[in-house]
Steps between C-alpha positions, in 0.01 A plus 500: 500500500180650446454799260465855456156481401446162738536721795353802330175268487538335857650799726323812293115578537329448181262756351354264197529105393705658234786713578740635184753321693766671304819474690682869464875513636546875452358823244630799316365784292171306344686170557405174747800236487402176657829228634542313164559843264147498401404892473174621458380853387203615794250635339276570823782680744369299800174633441577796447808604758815491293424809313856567461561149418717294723815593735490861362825624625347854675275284685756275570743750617262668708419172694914436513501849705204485734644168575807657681258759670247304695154256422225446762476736730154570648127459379412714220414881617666515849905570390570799272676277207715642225372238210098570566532861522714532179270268317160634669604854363623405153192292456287822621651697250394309186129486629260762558478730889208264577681175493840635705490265830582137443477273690739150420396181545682165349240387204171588283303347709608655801448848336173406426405382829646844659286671213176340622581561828603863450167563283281386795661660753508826376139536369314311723352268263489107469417458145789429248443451096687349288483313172425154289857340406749772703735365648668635830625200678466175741456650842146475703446836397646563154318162432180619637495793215629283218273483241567070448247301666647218376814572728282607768266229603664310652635739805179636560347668725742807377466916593102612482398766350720466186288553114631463176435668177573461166827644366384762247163509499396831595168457617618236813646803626166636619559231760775718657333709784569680822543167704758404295843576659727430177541359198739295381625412142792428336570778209585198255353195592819242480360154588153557295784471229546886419169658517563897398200677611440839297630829651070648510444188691752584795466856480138418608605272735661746663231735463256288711756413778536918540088495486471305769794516729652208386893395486633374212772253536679421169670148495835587293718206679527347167465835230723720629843642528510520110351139356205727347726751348460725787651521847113429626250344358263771585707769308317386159161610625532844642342415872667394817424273793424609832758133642765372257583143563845377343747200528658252230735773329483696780798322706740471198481127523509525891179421673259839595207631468300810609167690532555928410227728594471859638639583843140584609393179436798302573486659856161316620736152522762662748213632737174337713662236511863593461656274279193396305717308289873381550724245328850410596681459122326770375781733337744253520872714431625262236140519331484869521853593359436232175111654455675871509785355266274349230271821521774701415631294201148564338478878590881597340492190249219540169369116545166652633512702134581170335230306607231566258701425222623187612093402545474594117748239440371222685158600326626515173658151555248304671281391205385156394117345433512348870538837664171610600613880592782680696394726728811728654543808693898561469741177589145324675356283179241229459556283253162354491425112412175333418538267791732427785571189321677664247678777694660232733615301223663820329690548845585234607707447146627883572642423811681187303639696281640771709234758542323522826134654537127432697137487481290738672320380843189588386546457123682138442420554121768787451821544532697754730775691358633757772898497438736793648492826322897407458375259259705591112271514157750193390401313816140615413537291152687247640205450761201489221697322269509158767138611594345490116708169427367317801155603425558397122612121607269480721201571262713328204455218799113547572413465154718166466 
């Protein structure tokens, strides 16, 4: 009989020569148990999505009830249902009266692609910025403003009349002008391996999109819903975007995403032509109740309050002569390596020994550490502990 991962390899689609390949049977709290007993602590919450850790039991019970009620029903936007319109308006609450009409879709990339879309459509423009090493997913489009060339190339010819700047350098925004129908950026970039841009150099960002006309889509699929400390990412630097794009955490561990703008804008996709843009999972019920379930776990709970310290922590214990720098905005860190080398030896001896993290797509030299917010100060120690004694064998090692 073939195995698990035999018929993982021969029946699954691969995405690299390399898979992790781990073999995971079930999850709890910050937990992944594979068949044998052998438990690992997840340091990277799927990326990102599990910041309540795993099978928290309000998202769980909320999934449990919706069950009983109904699932499908009808492409997004044509039945009034319960789920979207409960989470819609909580959602609309927590963000400012610009960004009150959402509009759910089932991933990042998806949000981004109704973002683009949306930005086009409703100021008559073509041109779309965006910037060196963000990140904002694999479709035609999303791939078309990635700032990767190296993930690019080969799928060309992409989108025209795409540009892109250099995150944080003020004088490349110049290059935004009145043909230019939005901007997009991600607040923090995550696969650049945790670049923080300063608070002047957004607040001028969003200076020149006003200028000029310009929308300014903010990327927080991976940064928000408390990972930065924050509910939103955008919170820390006292400006807002004119289209919010969200997924990962959004769903509770369920799979959704969504674009949030104004109703003025919002309204140029429903009209000439109607239904400018449709999708038939969009909102899915089951998604909708766990998203509003894990949203309001972080609004009544304090791990939103919590997470700064926690970063202290993991600062304050990730020290040793190969560790180049940590760079960290809340529970998102880079642990940064001198090489890729290196950083793939250090975790691929984590994941032995029980503590599973990543490397960053476009920064193989450092390591990811993204766990859920749930995450304890013990489990904290426990993780830097393995960390620091599988770097310090593998340099012992090196030098051998």
């Amino acid at each position: 009989m073939p195995t698990q991962r035999e018929l993982f390899l021969h029946h699954l689609a691969q995405t690299s020569p390399a898979p992790l390949s781990l073999e995971i049977e079930k999850a709890k709290g910050v937990y992944l148990y594979g068949p044998k007993g052998n438990k690992y602590l997840d340091l990277i919450s799927g990326i990102s999505v599990s910041n309540l850790g795993h099978g928290h039991p309000k998202v769980l019970g909320a999934i449990s009830k919706q069950l009983k009620k109904h699932l499908h029903l009808m492409v997004y936007g044509e039945f009034v249902q319960g789920p979207q319109v409960a989470f819609a308006t909580l959602l609309g609450k927590q963000l400012p009266p610009s960004l009150r009409s959402v509009y759910f879709v089932n991933s990042g990339a998806e949000a981004i692609e109704g973002a683009m879309k949306l930005a086009k459509r409703s100021t008559g423009r073509t041109e779309i910025i965006s910037f060196h090493n963000d990140y904002h997913g694999s479709t035609q489009g999303a791939l078309s403003i990635m700032g990767n060339e190296e993930l690019k190339k080969d799928f060309r010819p992409l989108l025209p009349d795409t540009r892109l700047l250099r995150f944080g350098n003020k004088e490349d925004l110049k290059l935004i002008t009145t043909k230019t129908a939005c901007v997009v950026a991600e607040t923090i970039q995550g696969e650049a391996g945790v670049i923080v841009p300063s608070k002047d150099y957004l607040q001028q960002l969003r200076k020149r999109c006003t200028e000029t006309g310009t929308l300014l889509v903010l990327d927080e699929i991976q940064c928000a819903f408390g990972r930065t400390g924050k509910l939103f990412g955008f919170e820390h630097y006292g400006i807002r975007p004119d289209i919010l794009c969200l997924a990962k955490a959004l769903g509770g561990g369920m799979p959704l995403g969504a674009f949030i703008s104004s109703q003025q804008i919002m309204s140029s996709l429903s009209n000439n032509p109607a239904l400018g843009h449709i999708t038939t999972f969009g909102g899915h019920p089951l998604c909708c109740v766990a998203g509003q379930a894990a949203l309001e776990v972080l609004l009544k709970g304090s791990l939103v309050k919590q997470v700064q310290k926690k970063e202290k922590l993991f600062r304050s214990l990730l020290k040793h002569k190969a560790i180049k720098e940590v760079r960290s905005k809340g529970l998102l860190i880079a642990v940064q390596f001198e090489n890729e080398a290196l950083n793939k030896k250090v975790i691929a001896n984590c994941i032995e020994n029980g503590v599973v993290t990543d490397w960053f797509l476009f920064n193989d030299s450092a390591m990811r550490i993204a766990p859920p917010l749930t995450i304890t100060e013990a489990e904290i120690r426990k993780a830097c502990a393995i960390i620091l004694k599988c770097l310090m064998i593998i340099c012992e090692t090196t030098r051998q």
